[in-house]
C-alpha positions in Angstrom: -39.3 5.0 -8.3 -41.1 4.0 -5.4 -39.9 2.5 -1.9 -40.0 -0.5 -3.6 -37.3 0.0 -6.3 -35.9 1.7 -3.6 -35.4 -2.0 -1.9 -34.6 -3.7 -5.0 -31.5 -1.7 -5.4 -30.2 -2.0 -1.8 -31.0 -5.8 -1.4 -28.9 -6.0 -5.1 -26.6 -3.7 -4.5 -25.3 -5.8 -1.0 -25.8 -9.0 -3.0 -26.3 -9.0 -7.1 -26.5 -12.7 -6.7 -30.0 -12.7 -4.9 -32.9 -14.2 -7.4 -35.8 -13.2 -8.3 -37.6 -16.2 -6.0 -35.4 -14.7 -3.2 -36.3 -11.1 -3.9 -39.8 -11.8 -4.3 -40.3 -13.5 -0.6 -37.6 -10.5 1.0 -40.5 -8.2 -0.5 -43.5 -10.4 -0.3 -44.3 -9.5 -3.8 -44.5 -11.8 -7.0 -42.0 -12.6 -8.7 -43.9 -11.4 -12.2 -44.0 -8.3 -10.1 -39.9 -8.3 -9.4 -39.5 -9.1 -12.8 -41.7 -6.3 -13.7 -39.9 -4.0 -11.9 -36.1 -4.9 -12.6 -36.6 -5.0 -16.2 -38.2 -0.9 -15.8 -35.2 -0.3 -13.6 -32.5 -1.2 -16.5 -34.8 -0.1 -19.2 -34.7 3.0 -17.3 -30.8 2.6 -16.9 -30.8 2.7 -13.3 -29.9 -0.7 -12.6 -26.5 -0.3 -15.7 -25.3 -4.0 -15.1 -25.4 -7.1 -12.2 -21.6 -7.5 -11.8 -18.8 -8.8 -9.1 -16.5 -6.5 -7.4 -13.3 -8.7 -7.0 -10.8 -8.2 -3.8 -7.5 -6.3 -5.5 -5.5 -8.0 -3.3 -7.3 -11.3 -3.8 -6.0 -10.9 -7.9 -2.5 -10.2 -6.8 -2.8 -6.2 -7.1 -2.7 -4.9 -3.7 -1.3 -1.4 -4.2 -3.7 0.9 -5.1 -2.7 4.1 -6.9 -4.1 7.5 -7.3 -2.7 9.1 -10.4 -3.5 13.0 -11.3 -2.5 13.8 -15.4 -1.8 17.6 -16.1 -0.4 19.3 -19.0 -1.4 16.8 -21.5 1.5 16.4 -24.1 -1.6 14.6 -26.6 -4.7 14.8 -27.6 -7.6 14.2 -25.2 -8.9 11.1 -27.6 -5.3 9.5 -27.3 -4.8 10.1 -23.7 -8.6 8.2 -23.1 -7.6 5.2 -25.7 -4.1 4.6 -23.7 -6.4 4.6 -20.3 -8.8 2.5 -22.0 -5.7 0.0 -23.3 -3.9 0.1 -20.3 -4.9 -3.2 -17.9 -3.5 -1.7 -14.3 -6.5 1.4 -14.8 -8.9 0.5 -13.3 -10.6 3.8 -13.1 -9.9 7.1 -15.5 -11.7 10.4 -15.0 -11.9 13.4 -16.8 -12.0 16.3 -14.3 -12.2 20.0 -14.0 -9.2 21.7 -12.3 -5.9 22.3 -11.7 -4.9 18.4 -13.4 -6.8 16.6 -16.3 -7.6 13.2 -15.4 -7.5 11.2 -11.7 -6.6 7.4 -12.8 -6.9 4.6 -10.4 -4.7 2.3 -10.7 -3.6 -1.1 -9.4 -0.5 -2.9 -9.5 1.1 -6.1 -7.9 4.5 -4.8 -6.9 6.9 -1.8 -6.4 8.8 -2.2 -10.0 5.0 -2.6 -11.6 4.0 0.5 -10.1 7.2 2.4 -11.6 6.8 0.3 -15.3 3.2 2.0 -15.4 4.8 5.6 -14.3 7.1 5.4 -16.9 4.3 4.6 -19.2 2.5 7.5 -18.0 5.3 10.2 -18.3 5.0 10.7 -22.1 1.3 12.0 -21.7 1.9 14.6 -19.4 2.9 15.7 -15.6 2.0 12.4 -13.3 1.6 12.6 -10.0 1.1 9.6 -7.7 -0.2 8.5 -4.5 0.0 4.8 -3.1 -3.3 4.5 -0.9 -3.0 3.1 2.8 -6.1 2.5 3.4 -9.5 3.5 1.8 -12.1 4.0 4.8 -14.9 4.2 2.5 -13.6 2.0 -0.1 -17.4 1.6 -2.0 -20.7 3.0 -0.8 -24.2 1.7 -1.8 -26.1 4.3 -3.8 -29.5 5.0 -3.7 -31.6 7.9 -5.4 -31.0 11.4 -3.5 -34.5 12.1 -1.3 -35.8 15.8 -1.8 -35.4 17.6 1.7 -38.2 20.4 1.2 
């Protein structure tokens, strides 16, 4: 990846919606050239998928949970299909240390929140937080630069 890729990603990253036309003149390159070069970027699954991130609170879900799972009480392939089924996860990973998985979750309401806990509890020890506010709620990735 060069310093252009490099550009690619942060201009789409910051706005997935830019075209190719409009990409082309930010980088004065061609847009044969951009296509070139975003089709190598997936093909080389860096680029995994052009998507929208929607506002929680804009869908009606404006508590935001952090759920850690310990002491399973199933199987790991059960636990992941009732993550996987459930619509208020909106994030489920497996970690290493003292608990299992760290869900993200969001909900609409106080009783919605509780309904999912209680959904939870079979699968092992649940612990919750409700998030008041996220200061680095997404961050723009770009390849890691080698400090030598």
């Amino acid at each position: 990846m060069d310093k252009i890729d490099l550009k690619i990603l942060e201009l789409l990253q910051k706005n997935a919606r830019m075209t190719i036309s409009d990409l082309s003149v930010e980088l004065a390159l061609s847009r044969p050239s951009i296509t070139e070069r975003l089709h190598r970027l997936q093909e080389n699954n860096v680029i995994e998928e052009f998507t929208t991130r929607v506002s929680l609170q804009g869908v009606g879900r404006e508590i935001l949970l952090i759920i850690l799972v310990g002491s399973l009480k199933v199987s790991i392939s059960e636990f992941e299909q009732m993550a996987i089924n459930t619509e208020e996860i909106i994030e489920c990973h497996r970690v290493t240390g003292e608990v299992s998985y760290v869900i993200k979750a969001a909900v609409s309401n106080m009783n919605n929140m509780r309904l999912l806990i209680d959904r939870l509890i079979p699968y092992g020890q649940i612990n919750t937080s409700t998030v008041l506010a996220s200061p680095v709620p997404y961050r723009y990735i770009l390849p890691i630069e080698d400090k030598e």
